[in-house]
PAGUKOL-908881 format. One record per residue (C-alpha): residue in one letter; x, y, z. Coordinates in nm, 2 decimals. Each point is the difference from the previous one (the first is absolute). Layout:
BEGIN
residuo: a&east: X&north: Y&up: Z .
...
***
This chain:
BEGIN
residuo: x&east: 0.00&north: 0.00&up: 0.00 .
residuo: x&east: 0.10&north: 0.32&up: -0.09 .
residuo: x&east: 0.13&north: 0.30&up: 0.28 .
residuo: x&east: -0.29&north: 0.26&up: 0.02 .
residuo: x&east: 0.05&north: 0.31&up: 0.20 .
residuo: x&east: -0.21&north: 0.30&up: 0.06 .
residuo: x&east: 0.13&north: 0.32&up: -0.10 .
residuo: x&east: -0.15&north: 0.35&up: 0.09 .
residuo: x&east: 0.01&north: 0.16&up: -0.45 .
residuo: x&east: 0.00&north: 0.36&up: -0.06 .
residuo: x&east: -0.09&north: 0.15&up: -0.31 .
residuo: x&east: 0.19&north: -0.03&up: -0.36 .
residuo: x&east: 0.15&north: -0.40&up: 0.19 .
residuo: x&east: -0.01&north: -0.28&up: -0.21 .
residuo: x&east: 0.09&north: -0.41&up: 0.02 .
residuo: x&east: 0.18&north: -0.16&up: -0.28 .
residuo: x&east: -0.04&north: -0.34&up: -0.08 .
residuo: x&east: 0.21&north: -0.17&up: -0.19 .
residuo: x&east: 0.10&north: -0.32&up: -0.11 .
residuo: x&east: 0.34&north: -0.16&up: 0.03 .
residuo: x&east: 0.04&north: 0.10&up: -0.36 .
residuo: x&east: -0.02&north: 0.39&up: 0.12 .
residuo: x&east: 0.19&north: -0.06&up: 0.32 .
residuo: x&east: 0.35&north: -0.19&up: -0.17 .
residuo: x&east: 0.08&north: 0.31&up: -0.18 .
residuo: x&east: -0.15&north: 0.28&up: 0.14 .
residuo: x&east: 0.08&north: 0.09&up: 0.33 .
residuo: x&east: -0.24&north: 0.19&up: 0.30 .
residuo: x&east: 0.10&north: 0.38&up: -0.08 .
residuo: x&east: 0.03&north: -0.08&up: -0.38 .
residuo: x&east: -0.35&north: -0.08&up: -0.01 .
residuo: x&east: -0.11&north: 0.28&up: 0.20 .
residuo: x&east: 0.19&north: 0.27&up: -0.21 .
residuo: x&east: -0.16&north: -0.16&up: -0.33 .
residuo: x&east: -0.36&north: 0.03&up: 0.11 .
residuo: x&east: 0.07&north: 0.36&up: 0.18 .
residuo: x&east: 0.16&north: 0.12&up: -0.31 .
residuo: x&east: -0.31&north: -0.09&up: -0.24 .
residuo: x&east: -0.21&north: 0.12&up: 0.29 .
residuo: x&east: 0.14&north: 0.35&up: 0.04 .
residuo: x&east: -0.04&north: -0.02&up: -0.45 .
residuo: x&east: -0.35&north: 0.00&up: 0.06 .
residuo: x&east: 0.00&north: -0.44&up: -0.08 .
residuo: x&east: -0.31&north: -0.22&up: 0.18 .
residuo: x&east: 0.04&north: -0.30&up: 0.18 .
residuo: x&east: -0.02&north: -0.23&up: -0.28 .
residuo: x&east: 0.30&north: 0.20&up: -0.18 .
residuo: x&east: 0.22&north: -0.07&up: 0.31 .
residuo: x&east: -0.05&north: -0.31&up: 0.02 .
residuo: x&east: 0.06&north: -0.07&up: -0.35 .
residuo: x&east: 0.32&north: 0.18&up: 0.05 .
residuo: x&east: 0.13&north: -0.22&up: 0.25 .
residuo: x&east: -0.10&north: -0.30&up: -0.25 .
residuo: x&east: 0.18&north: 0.15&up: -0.31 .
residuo: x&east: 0.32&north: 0.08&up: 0.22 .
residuo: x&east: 0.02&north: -0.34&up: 0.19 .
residuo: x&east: -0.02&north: -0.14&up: -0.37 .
residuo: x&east: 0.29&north: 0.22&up: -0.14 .
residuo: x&east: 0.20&north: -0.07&up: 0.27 .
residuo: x&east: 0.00&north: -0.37&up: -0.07 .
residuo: x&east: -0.23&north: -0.18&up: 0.24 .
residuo: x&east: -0.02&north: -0.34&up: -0.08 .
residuo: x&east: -0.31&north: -0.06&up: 0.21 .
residuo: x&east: -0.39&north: 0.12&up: -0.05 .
residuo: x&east: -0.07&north: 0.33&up: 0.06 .
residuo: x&east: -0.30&north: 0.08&up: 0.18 .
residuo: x&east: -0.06&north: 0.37&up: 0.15 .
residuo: x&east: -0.30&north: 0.15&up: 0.18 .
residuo: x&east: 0.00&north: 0.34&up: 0.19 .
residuo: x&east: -0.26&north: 0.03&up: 0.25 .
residuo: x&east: -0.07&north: 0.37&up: 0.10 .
residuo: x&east: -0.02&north: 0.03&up: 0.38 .
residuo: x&east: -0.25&north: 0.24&up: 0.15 .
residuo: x&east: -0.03&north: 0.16&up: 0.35 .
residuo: x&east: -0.40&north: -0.12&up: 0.06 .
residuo: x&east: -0.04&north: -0.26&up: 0.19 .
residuo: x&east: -0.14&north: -0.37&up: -0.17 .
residuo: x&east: -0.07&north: -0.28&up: 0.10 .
residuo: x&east: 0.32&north: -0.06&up: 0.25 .
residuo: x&east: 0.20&north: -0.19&up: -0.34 .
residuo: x&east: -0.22&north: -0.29&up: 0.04 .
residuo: x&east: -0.08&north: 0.02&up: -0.39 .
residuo: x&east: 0.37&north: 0.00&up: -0.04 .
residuo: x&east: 0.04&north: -0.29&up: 0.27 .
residuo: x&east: -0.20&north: -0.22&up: -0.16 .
residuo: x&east: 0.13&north: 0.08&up: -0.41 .
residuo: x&east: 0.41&north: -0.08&up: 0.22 .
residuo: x&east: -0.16&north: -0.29&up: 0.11 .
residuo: x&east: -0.14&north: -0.16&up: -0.36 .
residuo: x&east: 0.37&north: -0.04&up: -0.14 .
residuo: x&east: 0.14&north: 0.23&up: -0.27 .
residuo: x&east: -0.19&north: -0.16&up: -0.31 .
residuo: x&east: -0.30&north: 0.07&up: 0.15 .
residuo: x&east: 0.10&north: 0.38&up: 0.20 .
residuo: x&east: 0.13&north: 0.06&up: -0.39 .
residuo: x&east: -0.37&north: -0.03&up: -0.13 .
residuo: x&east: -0.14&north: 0.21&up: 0.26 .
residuo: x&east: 0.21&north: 0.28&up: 0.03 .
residuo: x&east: -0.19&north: 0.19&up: -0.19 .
residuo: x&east: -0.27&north: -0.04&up: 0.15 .
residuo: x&east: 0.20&north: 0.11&up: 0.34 .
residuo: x&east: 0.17&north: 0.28&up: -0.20 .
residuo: x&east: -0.40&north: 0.11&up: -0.09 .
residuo: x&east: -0.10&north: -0.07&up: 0.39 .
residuo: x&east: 0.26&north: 0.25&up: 0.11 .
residuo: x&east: 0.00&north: 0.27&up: -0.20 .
residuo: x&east: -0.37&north: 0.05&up: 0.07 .
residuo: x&east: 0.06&north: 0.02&up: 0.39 .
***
């Protein structure tokens, strides 16, 4: 089972999710200056996370590449049980649904 820990978000905080693929070749501050950088260009979500895709591919990963950003909001939910649960299923199945999670947070 995966670690879960609570974390108090403030505004303009984000996760990134990443698969080993991501992870081999692009380090922790790496990804975060790729996905400010398009931020501060005026980029979405979806263009950061394609981002990170495009640049763990031309730095040669050898593994998949998967890549979700999940926006983090300061409201309240429903105490990461949502989240809980999608850790819980396994990544094949948190890979369907994050989406749906991604959807789920931005509208708290």
């Amino acid at each position: 089972m995966p670690h879960v820990a609570r974390v108090q978000a403030g505004e303009g905080e984000y996760i990134i999710m990443g698969s080993d693929g991501l992870w081999d070749v692009v380090g922790n501050d790496d990804a975060c200056g790729l996905v400010g950088e398009g931020r501060e260009r005026g980029g979405d979500w979806q263009d950061a996370a394609e981002r990170l895709t495009r640049e763990a591919y031309a730095r040669g990963s050898k593994d998949n590449i998967g890549v979700s950003i999940v926006k983090l909001t300061e409201k309240e939910n429903d105490d990461g049980e949502e989240l809980r649960k999608l850790l819980e299923g396994g990544a094949g199945k948190a890979t369907r649904k994050m989406k749906k999670l991604g959807s789920v947070i931005e509208q708290h």
